[in-house]
C-alpha positions as CSV (number, residue, x, y, z in Angstrom):
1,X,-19.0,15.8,20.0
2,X,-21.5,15.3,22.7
3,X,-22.9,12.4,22.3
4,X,-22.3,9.5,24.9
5,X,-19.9,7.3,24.5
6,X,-19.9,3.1,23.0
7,X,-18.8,0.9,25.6
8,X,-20.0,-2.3,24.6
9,X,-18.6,-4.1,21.9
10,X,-22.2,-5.6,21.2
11,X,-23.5,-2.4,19.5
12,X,-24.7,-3.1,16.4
13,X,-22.8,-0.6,14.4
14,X,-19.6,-1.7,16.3
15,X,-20.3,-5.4,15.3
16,X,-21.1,-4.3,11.6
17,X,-17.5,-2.3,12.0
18,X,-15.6,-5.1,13.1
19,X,-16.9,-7.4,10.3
20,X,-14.6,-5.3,7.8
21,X,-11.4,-6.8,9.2
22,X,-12.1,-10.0,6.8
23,X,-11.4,-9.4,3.6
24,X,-15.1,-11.1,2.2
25,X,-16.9,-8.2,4.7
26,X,-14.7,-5.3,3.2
27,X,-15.9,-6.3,-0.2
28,X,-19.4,-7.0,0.6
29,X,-19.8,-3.8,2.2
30,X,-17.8,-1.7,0.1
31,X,-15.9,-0.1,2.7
32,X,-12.2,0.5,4.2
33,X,-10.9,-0.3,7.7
34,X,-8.6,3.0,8.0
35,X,-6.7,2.5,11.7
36,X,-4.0,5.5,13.0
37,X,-3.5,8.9,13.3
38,X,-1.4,9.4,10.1
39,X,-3.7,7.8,8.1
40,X,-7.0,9.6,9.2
41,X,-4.8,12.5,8.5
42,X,-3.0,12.1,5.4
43,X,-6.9,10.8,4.4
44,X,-8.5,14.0,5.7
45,X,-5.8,16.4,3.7
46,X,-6.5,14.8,0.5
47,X,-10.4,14.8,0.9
48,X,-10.8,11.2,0.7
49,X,-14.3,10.9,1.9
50,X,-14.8,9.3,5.2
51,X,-17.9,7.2,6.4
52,X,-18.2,7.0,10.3
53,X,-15.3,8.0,12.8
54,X,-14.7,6.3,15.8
55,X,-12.3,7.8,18.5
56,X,-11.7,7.9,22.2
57,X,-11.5,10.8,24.2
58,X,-8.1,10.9,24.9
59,X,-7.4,11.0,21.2
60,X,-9.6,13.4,20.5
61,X,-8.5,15.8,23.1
62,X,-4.5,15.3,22.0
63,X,-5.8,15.9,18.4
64,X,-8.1,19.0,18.6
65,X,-7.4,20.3,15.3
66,X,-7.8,17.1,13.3
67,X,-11.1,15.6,15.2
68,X,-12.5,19.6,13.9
69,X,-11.4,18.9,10.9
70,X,-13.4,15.4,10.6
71,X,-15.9,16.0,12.4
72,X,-17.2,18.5,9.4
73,X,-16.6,16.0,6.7
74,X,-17.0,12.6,7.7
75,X,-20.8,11.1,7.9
76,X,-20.7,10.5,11.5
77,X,-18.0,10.1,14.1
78,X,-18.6,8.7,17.4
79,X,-16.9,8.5,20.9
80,X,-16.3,5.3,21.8
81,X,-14.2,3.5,25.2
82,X,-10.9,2.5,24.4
83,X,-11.9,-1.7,24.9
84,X,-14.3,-0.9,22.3
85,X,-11.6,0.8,19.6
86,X,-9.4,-2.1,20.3
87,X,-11.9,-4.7,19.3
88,X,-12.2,-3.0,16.2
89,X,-8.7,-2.3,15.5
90,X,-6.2,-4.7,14.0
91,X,-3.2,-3.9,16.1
92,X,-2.5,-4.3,19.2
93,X,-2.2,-1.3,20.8
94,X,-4.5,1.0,18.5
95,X,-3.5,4.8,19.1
96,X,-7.0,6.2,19.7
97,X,-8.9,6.5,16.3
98,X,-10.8,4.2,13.6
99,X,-12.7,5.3,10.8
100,X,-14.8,3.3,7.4
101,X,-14.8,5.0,3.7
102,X,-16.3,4.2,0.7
103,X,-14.0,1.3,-1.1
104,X,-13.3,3.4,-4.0
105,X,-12.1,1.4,-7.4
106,X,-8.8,0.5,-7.7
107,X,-6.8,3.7,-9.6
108,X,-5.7,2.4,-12.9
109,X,-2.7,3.8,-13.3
110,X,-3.6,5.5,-17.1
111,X,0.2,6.1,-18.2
112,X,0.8,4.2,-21.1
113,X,4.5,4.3,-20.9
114,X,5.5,4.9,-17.1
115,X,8.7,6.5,-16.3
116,X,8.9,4.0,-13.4
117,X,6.2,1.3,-12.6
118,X,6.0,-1.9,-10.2
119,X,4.4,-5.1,-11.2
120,X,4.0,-7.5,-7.8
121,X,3.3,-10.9,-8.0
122,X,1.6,-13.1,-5.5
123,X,3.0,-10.8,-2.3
124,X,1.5,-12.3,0.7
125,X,2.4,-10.0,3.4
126,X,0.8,-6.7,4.0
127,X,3.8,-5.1,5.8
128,X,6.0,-5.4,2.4
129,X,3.1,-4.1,0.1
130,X,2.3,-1.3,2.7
131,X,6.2,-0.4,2.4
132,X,6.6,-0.5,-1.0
133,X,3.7,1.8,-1.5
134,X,5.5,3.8,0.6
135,X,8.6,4.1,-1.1
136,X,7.1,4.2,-4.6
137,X,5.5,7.4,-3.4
138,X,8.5,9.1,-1.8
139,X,10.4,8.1,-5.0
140,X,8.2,9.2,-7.4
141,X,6.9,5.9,-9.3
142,X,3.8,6.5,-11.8
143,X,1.8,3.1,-10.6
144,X,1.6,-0.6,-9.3
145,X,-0.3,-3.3,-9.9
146,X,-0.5,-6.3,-8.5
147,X,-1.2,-9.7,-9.3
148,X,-4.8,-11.2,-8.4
149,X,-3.3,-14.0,-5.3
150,X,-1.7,-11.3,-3.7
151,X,-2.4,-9.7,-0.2
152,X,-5.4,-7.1,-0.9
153,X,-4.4,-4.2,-1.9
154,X,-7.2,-2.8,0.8
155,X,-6.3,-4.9,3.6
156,X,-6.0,-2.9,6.8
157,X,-2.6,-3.5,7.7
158,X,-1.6,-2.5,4.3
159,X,-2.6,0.7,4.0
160,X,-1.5,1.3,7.8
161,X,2.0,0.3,7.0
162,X,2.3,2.6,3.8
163,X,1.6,5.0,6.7
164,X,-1.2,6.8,4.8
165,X,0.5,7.2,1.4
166,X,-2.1,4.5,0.5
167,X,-4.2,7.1,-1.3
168,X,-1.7,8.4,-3.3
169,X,-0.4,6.0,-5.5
170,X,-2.5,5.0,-8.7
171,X,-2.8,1.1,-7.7
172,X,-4.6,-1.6,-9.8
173,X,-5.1,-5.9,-9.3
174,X,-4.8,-7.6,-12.4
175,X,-5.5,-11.1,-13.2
176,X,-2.9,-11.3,-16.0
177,X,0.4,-10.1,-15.2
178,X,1.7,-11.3,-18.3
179,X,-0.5,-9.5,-20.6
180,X,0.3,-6.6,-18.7
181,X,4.2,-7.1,-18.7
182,X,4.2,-7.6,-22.8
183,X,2.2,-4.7,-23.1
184,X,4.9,-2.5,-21.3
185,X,7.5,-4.1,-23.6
186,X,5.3,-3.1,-26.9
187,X,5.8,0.3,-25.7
188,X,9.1,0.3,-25.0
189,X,9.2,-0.1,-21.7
190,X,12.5,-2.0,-20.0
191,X,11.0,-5.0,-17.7
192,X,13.6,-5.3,-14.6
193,X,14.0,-8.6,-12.3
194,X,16.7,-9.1,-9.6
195,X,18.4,-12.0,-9.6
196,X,21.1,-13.5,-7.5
197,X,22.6,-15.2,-9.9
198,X,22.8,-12.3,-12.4
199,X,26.5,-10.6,-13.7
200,X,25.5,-7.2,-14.1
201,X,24.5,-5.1,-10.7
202,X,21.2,-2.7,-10.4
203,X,23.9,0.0,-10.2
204,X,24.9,-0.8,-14.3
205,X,21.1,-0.1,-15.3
206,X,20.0,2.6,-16.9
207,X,16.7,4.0,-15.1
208,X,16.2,7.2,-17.3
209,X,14.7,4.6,-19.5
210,X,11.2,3.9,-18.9
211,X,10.9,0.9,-16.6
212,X,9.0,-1.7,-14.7
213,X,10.2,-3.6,-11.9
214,X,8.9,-7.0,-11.2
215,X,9.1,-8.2,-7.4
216,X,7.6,-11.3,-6.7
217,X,6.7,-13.6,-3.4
218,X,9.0,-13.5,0.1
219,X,10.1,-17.0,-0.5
220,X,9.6,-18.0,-3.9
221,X,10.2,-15.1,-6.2
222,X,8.9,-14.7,-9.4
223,X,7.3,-17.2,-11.6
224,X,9.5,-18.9,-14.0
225,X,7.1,-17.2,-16.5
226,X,7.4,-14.0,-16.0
227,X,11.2,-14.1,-15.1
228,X,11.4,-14.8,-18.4
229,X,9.7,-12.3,-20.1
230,X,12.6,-9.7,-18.1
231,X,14.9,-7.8,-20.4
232,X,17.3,-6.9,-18.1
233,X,17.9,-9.5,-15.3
234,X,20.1,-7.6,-12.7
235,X,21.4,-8.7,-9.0
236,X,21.7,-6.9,-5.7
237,X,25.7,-7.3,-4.1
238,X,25.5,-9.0,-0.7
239,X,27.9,-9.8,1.4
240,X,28.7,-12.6,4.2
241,X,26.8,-15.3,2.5
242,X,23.5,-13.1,2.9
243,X,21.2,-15.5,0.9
244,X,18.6,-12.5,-0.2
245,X,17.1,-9.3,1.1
246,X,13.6,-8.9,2.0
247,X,11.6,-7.9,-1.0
248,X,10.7,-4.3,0.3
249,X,13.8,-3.6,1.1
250,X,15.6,-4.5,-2.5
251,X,12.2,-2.6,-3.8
252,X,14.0,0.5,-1.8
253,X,17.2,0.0,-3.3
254,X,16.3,0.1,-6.9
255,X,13.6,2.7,-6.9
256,X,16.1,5.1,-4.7
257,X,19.0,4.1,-7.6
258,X,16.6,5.5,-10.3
259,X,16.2,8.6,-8.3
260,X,19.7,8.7,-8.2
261,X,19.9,9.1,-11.5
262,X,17.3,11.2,-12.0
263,X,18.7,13.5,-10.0
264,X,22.3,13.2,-12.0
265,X,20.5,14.3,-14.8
266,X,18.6,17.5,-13.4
């Protein structure tokens, strides 16, 4: 790249880039805000098409291979100062590189009957979605979807905290998470809830049947609705009065007990 770099933050196509951090913008235009090295480069090895490129010159030089690598795909990519990359990323301390792509629609997930599937309702932080993404990748899980008043599924910080594995996991918003739940159950799938409250531990389930796992809001849980609809209501053991775990983290602990088992059985 030889072109000279943005400094000003008032550049039109800077301005236009920083719009997307509002979720109203990112629809509008029909674009991502991607921010971070792995997730330009988990993006860039699965081909995901990126729109324009913004990095600074020290990250560019520290990542030689990479910049190459987008600098022949991507639609444009631009040099621009570091006060310029900051004001368009949503972290603090942005590492260097930016980038748009096309907002691609949602991946239904198409499996009928999921070996193991996530259904989220009204999650309002991005740092939980971004880490159960996460681990539903690393564990293996066929889809998620996610109920309509939930963080966006798209929202920056989301698909930063899933650390790039974003793109792989078929994800879809519904508007009916009941629907959705019954429909599982018609085809035999087990519908899973955590529950304090509950007698029988996640270690007592049987994950080699297909299942989906409901999580619900950080402080609220699950609607009275669809707790009901759970065949098999299950608790986490906690010690020293520990009230509840974070809803990521108890995520972690019963997708990593399915692979458990699915190992077992190998």
């Amino acid at each position: 790249m030889t072109k000279p770099t943005l400094t000003s933050t008032k550049n039109p196509l800077i301005k236009e880039i920083r719009k997307l951090q509002r979720s109203k913008e990112r629809r509008k235009q029909n674009l991502l805000l991607l921010e971070g090295t792995n997730v330009i480069e988990i993006a860039a090895r699965l081909d995901y098409p990126l729109s324009i490129v913004l990095v600074t010159e020290k990250w560019q030089q520290s990542h030689r291979q990479l910049c190459q690598k987008i600098s022949s795909t991507a639609q444009r990519v631009e040099l621009v100062s570091s006060a310029v990359l900051s004001a368009i990323a949503t972290t603090v301390n942005p590492d260097g590189v930016v980038a748009t792509a096309i907002r691609q629609p949602a991946k239904i997930p198409q499996i009928p009957t999921p070996k193991l599937a996530l259904a989220i309702e009204r999650l309002q932080d991005p740092g939980n979605l971004g880490t159960i993404i996460r681990t539903a990748v690393a564990t293996g899980v066929d889809g998620l979807w996610l109920s309509q008043d939930s963080v966006d599924f798209d929202n920056p910080k989301v698909i930063r905290a899933s650390v790039g594995e974003w793109f792989r996991l078929p994800m879809a918003v519904t508007d009916d998470l009941v629907s959705l739940v019954q429909a599982h159950q018609q085809n035999q799938v087990q519908v899973i809830a955590t529950v304090p409250s509950a007698r029988k531990t996640y270690w007592e389930l049987d994950f080699q049947r297909p299942s989906l796992i409901l999580l619900g809001n950080e402080g609220a849980g699950l609607s009275a609705e669809l707790m009901a609809l759970a065949d098999q209501k299950v608790t986490i053991p906690v010690a020293n009065d520990v009230e509840s775990l974070n809803v990521a983290i108890a995520n972690s602990l019963l997708l990593y007990e399915a692979k458990r088992q699915e190992n077992l059985r190998k």
